[in-house]
N, C-alpha and C positions, 0 to 999 in steps of 0.2 A: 747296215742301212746307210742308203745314203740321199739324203735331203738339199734336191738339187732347186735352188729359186733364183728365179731375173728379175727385177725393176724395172719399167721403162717409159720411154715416153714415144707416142707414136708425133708420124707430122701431118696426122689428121686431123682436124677441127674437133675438138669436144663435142659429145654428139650426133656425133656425121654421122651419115651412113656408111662410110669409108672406115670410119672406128670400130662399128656394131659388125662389120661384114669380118672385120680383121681378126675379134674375138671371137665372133662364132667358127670363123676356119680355122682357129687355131685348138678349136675343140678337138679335131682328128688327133690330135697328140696324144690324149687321154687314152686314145684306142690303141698304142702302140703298146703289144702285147708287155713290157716288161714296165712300165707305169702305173703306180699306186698313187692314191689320193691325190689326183691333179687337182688344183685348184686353181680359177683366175681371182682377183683380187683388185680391188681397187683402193689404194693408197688413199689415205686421210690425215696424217700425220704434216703439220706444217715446217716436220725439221727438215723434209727434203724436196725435193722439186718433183719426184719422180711418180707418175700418173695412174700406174697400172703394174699388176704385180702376177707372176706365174708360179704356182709352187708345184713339187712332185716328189715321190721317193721312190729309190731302187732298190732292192732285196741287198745288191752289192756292186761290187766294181763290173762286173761281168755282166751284170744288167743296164746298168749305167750306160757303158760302152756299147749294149745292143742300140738303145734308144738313140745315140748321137749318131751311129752307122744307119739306122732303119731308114728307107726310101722316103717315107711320109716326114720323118723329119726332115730332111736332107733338101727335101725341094721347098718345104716349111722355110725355113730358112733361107733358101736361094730366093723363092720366086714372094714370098712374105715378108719377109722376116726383116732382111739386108734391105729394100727399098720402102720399108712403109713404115720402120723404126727410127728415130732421132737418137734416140739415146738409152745404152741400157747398162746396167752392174747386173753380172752374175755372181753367186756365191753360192758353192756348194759348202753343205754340213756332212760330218759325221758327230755321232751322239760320243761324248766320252765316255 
């Protein structure tokens, strides 16, 4: 299994409608068939700056890899992701 999550900060106004629009498209993710318990997340913790939080897991490396290739994330990313993000940490988990 593998427990893929990003942090980040959008350069939207807290609140916007720019914000809410960016988390509800980023729902589509959820639906890409090799995605298990997507979660968004919103960050509370005052040890870090970072605003908004995505989690997910993959059965395995070959699931993983479907999801990073899959169309829906692909343009997530180009036409989302890359212009309406500030800043993000990814870190993937496996369980030991």
């Amino acid at each position: 299994m593998i427990r893929h999550t990003v942090v980040f900060n959008l350069k939207h106004a807290d609140g916007s409608a720019e914000e809410a629009d960016f988390l509800r498209d980023a729902m589509a993710l959820a639906a890409i068939p090799s995605v298990e318990k997507f979660e968004q997340l919103r960050q509370v913790s005052p040890k870090n700056d970072y605003a908004f939080g995505f989690s997910m897991e993959f059965a395995d490396q070959a699931a993983y890899s479907g999801y990073n290739d899959h169309p829906v994330h692909v343009a997530f990313v180009r036409d989302r992701w890359l212009p309406e993000v500030e800043k993000f940490l990814e870190i993937d988990y496996v369980p030991l």
